[in-house]
C-alpha positions as CSV (number, residue, x, y, z in Angstrom):
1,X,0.0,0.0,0.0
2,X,1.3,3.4,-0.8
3,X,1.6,5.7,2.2
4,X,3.1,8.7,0.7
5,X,3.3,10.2,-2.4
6,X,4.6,13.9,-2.5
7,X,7.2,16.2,-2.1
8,X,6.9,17.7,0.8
9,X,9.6,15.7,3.0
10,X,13.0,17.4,2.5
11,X,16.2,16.0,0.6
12,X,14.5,13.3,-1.7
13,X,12.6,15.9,-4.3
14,X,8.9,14.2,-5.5
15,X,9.0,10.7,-3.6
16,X,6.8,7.0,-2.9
17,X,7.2,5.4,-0.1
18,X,5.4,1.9,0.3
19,X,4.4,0.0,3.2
20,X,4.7,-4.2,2.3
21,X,4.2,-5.4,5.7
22,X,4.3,-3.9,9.4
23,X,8.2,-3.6,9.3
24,X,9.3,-3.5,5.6
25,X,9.2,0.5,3.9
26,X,10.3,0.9,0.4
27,X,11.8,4.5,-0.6
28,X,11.7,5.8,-4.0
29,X,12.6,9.6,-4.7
30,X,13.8,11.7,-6.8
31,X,10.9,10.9,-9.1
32,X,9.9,12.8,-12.1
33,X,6.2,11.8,-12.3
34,X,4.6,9.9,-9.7
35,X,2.3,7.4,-11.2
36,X,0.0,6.2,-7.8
37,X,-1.8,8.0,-4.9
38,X,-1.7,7.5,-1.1
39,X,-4.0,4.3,-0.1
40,X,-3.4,2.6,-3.5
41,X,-2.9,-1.0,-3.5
42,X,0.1,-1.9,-5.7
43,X,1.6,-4.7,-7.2
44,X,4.9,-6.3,-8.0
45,X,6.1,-5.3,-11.3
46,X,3.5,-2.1,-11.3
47,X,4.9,1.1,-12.6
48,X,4.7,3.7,-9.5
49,X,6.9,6.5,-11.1
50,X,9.4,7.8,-13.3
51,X,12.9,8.8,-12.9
52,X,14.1,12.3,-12.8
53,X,16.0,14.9,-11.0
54,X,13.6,16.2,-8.3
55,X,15.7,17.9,-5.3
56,X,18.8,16.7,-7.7
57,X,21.2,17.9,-10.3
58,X,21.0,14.5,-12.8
59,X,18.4,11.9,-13.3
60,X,18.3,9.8,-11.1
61,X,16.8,7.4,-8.4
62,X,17.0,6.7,-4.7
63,X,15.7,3.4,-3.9
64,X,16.0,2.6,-0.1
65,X,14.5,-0.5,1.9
66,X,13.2,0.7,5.8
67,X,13.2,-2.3,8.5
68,X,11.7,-1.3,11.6
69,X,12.5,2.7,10.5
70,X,16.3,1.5,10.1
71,X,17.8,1.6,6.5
72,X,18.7,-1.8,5.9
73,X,20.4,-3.5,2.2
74,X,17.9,-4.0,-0.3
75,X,19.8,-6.8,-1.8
76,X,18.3,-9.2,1.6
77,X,14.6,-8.7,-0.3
78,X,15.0,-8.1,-3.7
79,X,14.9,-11.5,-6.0
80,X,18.4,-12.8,-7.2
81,X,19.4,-11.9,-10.0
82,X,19.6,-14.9,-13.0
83,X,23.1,-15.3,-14.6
């Protein structure tokens, strides 16, 4: 479920943040276009923005995993990657 989508939280320009359990946060900022709304239901594989350079200098994106409110390597949930 999407929690935020905004720009009003400082150092991350337009920015998603979704909630996947009671613990687990995803971070994206630095978006160009934000593609969902707060209280939407998302999916795996569903587009929730587009990278740009919000808050930035180059296009980019910040992609950050949140256990328990601690930042915490995204490599632990995402799926492993083929060969």
């Amino acid at each position: 479920r999407v929690i935020y989508a905004g720009e009003e939280l400082e150092g991350y320009g337009r920015m998603t943040i979704i909630k996947h359990d009671k613990n687990i946060l995803s971070v994206y900022g630095y978006q160009e276009e934000i593609l969902v709304k707060e209280g939407q239901s998302v999916i795996e594989g569903e587009s929730i923005g587009t990278m740009g350079m919000t808050g930035t200098d180059s296009v980019k994106l910040h992609f950050e995993i949140r256990r328990n409110g601690q930042s915490v390597n995204p490599l632990t949930y995402l799926p492993k990657r083929k060969a």
